[in-house]
C-alpha positions as CSV (number, residue, x, y, z in Angstrom):
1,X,43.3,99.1,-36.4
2,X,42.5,97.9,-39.8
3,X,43.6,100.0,-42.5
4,X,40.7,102.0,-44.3
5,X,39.6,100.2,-46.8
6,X,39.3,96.9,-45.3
7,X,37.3,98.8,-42.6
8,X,35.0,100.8,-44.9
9,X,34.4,97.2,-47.0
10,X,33.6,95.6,-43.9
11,X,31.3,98.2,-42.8
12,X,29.7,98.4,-46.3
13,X,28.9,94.7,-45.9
14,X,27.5,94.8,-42.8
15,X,25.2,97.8,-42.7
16,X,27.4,99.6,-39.8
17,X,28.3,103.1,-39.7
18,X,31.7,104.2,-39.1
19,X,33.1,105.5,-35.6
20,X,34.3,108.9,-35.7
21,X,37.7,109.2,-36.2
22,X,40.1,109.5,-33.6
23,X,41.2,112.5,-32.3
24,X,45.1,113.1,-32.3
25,X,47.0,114.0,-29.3
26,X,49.1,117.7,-30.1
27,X,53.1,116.1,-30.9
28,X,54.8,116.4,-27.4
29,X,57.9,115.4,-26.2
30,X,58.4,111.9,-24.5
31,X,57.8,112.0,-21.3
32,X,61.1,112.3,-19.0
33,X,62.1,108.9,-17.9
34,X,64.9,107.7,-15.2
35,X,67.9,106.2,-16.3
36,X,68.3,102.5,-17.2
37,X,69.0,100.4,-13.8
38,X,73.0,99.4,-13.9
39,X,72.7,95.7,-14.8
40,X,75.2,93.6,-12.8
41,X,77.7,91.5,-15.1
42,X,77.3,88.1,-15.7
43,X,80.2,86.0,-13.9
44,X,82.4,85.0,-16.5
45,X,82.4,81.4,-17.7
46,X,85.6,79.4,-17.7
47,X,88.2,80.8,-20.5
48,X,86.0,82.8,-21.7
49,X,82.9,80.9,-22.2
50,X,80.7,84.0,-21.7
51,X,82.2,85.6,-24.9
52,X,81.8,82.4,-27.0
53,X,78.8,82.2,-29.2
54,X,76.5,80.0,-28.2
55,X,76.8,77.4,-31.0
56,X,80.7,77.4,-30.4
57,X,79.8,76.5,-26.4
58,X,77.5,73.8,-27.4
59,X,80.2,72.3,-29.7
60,X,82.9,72.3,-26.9
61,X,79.8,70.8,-25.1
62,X,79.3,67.6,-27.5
63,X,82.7,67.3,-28.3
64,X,83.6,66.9,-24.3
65,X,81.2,64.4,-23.8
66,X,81.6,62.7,-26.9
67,X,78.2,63.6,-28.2
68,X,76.6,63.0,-31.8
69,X,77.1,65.7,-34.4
70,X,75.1,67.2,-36.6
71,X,72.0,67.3,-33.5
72,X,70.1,70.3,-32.8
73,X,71.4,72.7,-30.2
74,X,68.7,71.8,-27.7
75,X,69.1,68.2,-28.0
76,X,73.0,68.7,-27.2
77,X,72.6,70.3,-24.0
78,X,69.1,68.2,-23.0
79,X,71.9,65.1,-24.0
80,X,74.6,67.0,-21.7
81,X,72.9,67.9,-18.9
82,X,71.3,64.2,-18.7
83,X,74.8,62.6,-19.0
84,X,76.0,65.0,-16.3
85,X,73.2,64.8,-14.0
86,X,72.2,68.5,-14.0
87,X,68.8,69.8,-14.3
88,X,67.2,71.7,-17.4
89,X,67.1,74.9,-15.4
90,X,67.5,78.4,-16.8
91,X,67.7,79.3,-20.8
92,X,70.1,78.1,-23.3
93,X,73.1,79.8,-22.5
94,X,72.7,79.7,-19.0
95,X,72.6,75.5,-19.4
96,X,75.6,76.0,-21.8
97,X,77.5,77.9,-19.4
98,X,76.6,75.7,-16.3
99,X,77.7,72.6,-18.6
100,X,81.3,73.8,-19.2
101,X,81.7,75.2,-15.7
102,X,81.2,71.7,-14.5
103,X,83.3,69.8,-17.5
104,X,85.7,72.5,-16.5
105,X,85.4,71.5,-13.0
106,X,86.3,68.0,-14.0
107,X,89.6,68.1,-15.7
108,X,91.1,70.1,-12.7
């Protein structure tokens, strides 16, 4: 809701009379809730990907495939997963780590 004034100004302008103010609810305590779901864990990417920032992944990324520096992030892994053949499916990280599992995948 708008703050006061601007309300009362915009009311004053236009000939309407103010709604009644809201009535507060009596403070209460927060209504119980269930515990947080357990989340499974992410499988790990190869030597340690999955801890690696994501900036850090994308550079291991470009440097791999011989990529241009000094490109944004997204370009990198739209360049990557082109040169690889992969699709542009799931976010950022996800791409990332897909990218190095498959680079991994190709020096063994």
């Amino acid at each position: 809701s708008p703050p006061a004034s601007i309300r009362s100004a915009w009311m004053e302008s236009s000939g309407t009379v103010a709604p009644p103010p809201l009535a507060q609810a009596p403070a209460s305590s927060p209504p119980a809730t269930s515990p947080p779901a357990a989340v499974p864990p992410a499988s790990p990417a190869p030597g340690g990907a999955a801890a690696m920032p994501l900036p850090t992944k994308v550079e291991a990324i470009r440097s791999a495939l011989s990529l241009p520096a000094g490109v944004a992030l997204l370009a990198t892994i739209q360049d990557a997963n082109a040169q690889l053949g992969l699709s542009q499916e799931g976010g950022l990280v996800a791409q990332a780590d897909r990218l190095l599992q498959v680079l991994s995948d190709r020096l063994v």
